[in-house]
C-alpha positions in Angstrom: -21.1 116.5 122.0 -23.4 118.6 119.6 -25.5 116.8 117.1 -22.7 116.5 114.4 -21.1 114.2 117.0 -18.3 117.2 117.4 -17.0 118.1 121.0 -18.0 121.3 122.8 -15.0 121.0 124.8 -13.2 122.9 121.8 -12.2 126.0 124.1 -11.0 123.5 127.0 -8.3 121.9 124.5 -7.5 124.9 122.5 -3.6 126.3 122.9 -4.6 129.8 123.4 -1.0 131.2 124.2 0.2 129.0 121.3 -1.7 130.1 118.7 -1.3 133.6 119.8 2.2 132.9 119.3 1.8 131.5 116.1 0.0 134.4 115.1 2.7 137.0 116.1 5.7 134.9 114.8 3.3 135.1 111.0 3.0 138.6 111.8 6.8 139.1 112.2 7.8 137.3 109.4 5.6 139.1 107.1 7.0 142.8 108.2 4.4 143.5 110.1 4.1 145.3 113.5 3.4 143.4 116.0 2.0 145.9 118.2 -0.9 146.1 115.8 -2.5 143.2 117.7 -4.1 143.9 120.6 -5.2 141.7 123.1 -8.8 140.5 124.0 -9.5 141.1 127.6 -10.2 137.8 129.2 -13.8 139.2 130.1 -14.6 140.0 126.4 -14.3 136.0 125.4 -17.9 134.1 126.0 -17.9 130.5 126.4 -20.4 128.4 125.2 -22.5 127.9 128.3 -22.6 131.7 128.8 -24.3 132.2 125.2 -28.0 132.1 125.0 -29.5 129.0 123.1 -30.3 131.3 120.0 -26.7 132.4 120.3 -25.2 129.0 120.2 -27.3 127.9 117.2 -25.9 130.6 115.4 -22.5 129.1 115.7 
């Protein structure tokens, strides 16, 4: 827990696939292609204990 009393275990609970598909299914419904959105590679996403202290404070 940070120091606003929050939980870093966001990413661990997070519905990745789920919000992806919440975000297409917008997309869709809105006319636009879908194609348009490409995926992150896994390898591009960071997690908080790879990020350098200046990093997370950012955040």
């Amino acid at each position: 827990m940070n120091n606003l009393g929050i939980s870093l275990d966001l990413p661990r609970i997070l519905d990745l696939p789920r919000i992806d598909r919440m975000i297409r299914c917008s997309f869709k419904s809105k006319g636009l292609p879908i194609a348009a959105i490409e995926l992150v590679p896994e390898s591009f996403v960071s997690t908080v204990e790879d990020r350098k202290l200046e990093d997370r404070e950012k955040w």
